[in-house]
N, C-alpha and C positions, 0 to 999 in steps of 0.2 A: 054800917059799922064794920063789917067784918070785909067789906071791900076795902075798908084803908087801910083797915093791919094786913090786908095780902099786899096791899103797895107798898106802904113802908116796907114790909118784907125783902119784897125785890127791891126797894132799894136800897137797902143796908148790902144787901148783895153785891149788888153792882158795883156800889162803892167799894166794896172790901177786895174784888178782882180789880178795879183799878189803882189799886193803894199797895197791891200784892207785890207786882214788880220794882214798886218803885226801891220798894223796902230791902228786897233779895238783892238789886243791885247796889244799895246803898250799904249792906251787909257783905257782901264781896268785896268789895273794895274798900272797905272800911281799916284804917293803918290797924297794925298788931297792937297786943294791949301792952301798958309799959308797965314789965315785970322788974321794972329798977337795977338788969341787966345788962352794961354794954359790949356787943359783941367783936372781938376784937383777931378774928379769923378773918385769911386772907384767902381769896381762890388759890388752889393748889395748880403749878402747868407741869406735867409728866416729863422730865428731858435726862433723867437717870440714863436709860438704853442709847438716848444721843453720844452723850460725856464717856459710856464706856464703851462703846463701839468707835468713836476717833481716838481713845485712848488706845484701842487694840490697834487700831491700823496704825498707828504711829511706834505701838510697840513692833509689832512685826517691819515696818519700814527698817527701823534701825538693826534688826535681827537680819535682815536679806544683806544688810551693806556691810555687817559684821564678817558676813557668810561669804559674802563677796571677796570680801577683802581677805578673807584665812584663802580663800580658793588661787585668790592671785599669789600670795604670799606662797602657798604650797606650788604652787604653777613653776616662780620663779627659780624657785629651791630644786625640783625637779630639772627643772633644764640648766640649773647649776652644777646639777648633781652626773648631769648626763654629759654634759661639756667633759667635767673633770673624769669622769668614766671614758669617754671617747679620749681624749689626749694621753691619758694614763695606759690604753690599751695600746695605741699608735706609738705613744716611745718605747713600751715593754715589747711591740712589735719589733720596729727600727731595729734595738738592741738584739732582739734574737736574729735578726738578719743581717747585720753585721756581723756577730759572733758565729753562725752558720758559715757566712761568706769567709772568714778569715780563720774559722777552720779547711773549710776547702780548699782555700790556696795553701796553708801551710802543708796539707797534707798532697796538696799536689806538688808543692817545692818538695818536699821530703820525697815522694818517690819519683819525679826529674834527677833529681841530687843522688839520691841511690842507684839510678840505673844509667845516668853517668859511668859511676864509679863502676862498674858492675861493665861498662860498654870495654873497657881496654881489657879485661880479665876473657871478657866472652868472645872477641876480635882474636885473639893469641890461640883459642880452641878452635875456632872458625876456620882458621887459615889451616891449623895439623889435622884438620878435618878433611879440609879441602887436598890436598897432599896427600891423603890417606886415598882418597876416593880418585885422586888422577891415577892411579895402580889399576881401576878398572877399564879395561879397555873394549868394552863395550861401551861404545855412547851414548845409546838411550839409557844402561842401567844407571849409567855415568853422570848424566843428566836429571833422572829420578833422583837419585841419592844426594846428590848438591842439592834440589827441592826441598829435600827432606831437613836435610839440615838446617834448614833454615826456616820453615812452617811451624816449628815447635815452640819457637821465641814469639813469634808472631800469633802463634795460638794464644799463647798467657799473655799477651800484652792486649787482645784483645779482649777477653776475659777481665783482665784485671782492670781495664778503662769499663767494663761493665758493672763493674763490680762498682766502682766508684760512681760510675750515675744512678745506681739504685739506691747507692745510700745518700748521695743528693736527694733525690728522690723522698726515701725515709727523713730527712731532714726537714723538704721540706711538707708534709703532711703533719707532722709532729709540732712543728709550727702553726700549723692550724689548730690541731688539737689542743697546742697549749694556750692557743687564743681564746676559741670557746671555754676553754679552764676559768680562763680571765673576767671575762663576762657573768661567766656561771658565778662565781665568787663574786662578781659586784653586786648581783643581784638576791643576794643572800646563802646563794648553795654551799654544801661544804663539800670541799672539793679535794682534801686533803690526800684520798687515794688517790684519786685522777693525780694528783702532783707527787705522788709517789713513784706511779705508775711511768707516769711522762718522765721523772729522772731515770728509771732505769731503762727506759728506750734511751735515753740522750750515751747513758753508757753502753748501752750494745751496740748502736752507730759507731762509739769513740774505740770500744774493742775493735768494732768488725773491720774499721780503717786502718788501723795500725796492722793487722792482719791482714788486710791488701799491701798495704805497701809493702810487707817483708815476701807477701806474692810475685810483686808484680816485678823485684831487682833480682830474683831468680832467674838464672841462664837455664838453656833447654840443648844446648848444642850438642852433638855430637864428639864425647872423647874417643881421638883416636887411638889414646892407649891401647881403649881393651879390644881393637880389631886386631890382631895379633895373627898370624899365620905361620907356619913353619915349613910351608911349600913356597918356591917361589913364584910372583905373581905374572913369569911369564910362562907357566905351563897352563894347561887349560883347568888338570887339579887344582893348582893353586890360584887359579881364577874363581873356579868355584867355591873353593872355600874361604875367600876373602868376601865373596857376595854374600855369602850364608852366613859369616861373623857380622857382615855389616846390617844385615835384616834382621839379626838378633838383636845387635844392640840399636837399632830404631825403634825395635816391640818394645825393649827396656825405657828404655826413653817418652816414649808411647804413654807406656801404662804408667811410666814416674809423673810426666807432665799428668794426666786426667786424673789421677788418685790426690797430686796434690790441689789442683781446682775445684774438684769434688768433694774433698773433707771441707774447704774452705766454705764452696756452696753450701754442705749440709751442715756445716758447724756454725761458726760466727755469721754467715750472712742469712741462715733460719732462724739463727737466735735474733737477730735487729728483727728481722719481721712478725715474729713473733712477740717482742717486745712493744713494738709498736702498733700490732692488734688488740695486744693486753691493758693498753694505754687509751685504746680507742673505746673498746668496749668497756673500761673503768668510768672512760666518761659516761656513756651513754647509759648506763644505771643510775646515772644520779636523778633522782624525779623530776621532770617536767626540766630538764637542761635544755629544752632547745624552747623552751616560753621567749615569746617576746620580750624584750630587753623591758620597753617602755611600760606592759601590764606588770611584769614583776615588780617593777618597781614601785608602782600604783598601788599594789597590791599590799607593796610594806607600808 
């Protein structure tokens, strides 16, 4: 008896480990219970970061060609700007060098024309010079003193054509200066001393030339007026004392020609260069004057 309730036993067993599995997978897989709910969600796909990131590079695409296009736009304008600054500078050039040039010839007509005039006045002392001086009859003194007479004309013409290529010279410098002026003022500077400065060089050149020319139709000859003698000039006294009136009025002559060359040099032709150092150095204070044309302008 009690061996068949131990078999039953184990076989209730066995049975219920066989029946275990079937149950648990029929339990797993079994459809959800219907809660009389229908579910009407869709799977979500993430493409937010997509949408905004070809948004951005499409905004910046169009931002580069904007940017492009101001860069060309300002490029254009710039070398428009530099054209009309280059031509502007080249005929304000021209013009001052034409107006340079056609003072120089006038002022070189005017002293041709003056020492013309000035050639028959100085010819007529020349000769009573000459006349004066054949009374020595020594002829090397004779020989020196006809030299003399005639070195001192020759000294201020010399002088006085110098005097005129320096202020060529001063012309053309000033010309440069007023060019850099020109520049300096396109590029923003104020330049208005500098243009102060450069007219009143333009006036100490126009003083200092008019001042040559009433130099340079100056005679230098020797008057034989004031060789005057009261012995006659065929004693050996009146030799000598015709020699010694005549070496006086050469020292006269002498120190008249270099005193008036000298005021000339220390007056009007120190004041042109001076004026046109004062012109030089007014530029050359203005800040960053010598900057590149093409950064300044970059720069505004």
């Amino acid at each position: 008896m009690n061996h068949l309730k131990i078999i039953g036993a184990v076989s209730s067993v066995a049975t219920i480990l066989l029946v275990a599995p079937i149950a648990f997978a029929q339990e797993v897989t079994a459809p959800a219970p219907n809660t009389g709910v229908t579910s009407t969600e869709e799977p979500v796909v993430t493409t937010t970061n997509s949408a905004n990131k070809a948004e951005m590079e499409a905004r910046l695409e169009e931002a580069k060609k904007k940017i492009e296009l101001q860069r060309e736009e300002a490029k254009a304008k710039l070398e428009t700007s530099r054209e009309n600054t280059k031509k502007k500078i080249e005929a304000q050039r021209e013009e001052s060098k034409k107006r340079i040039e056609t003072t120089r010839e006038e002022a070189k007509a005017k002293m041709e024309a003056a020492r013309e005039e000035a050639k028959s006045r100085m010819e007529t002392k020349r000769e009573e010079a000459k006349q004066r001086l054949s009374d020595i009859r020594d002829k090397k003194k004779q020989e020196l003193a006809l030299k003399l007479s005639d070195r001192f004309d020759n000294l201020n013409k010399k002088w006085t054509d110098h005097f005129t290529q320096t202020l060529d010279h001063y012309n053309a410098i000033l010309l440069k200066i007023q060019e850099r002026a020109d520049i300096a003022e396109t590029n923003g500077k104020d330049v208005s001393a500098a243009n102060v400065a450069i007219q009143s060089a333009k006036t100490a050149i126009s003083t200092a030339q008019t001042a040559v020319t009433a130099q340079a139709v100056k005679t230098y000859t020797l008057d034989a007026s004031v060789v005057t003698t009261t012995d006659t000039t065929d004693t050996t006294v009146g030799q000598d004392e015709l020699v010694k009136r005549l070496r006086t009025a050469f020292q006269e002559l002498h120190k008249t020609v270099f005193n008036d060359l000298k005021a000339l040099r220390d007056g009007e032709m120190k004041n042109t260069r001076s004026a046109v150092q004062g012109a030089l150095q007014t530029l050359s204070q203005i800040p960053k004057v010598d900057d590149d044309n093409d950064d300044n302008t970059s720069n505004q």
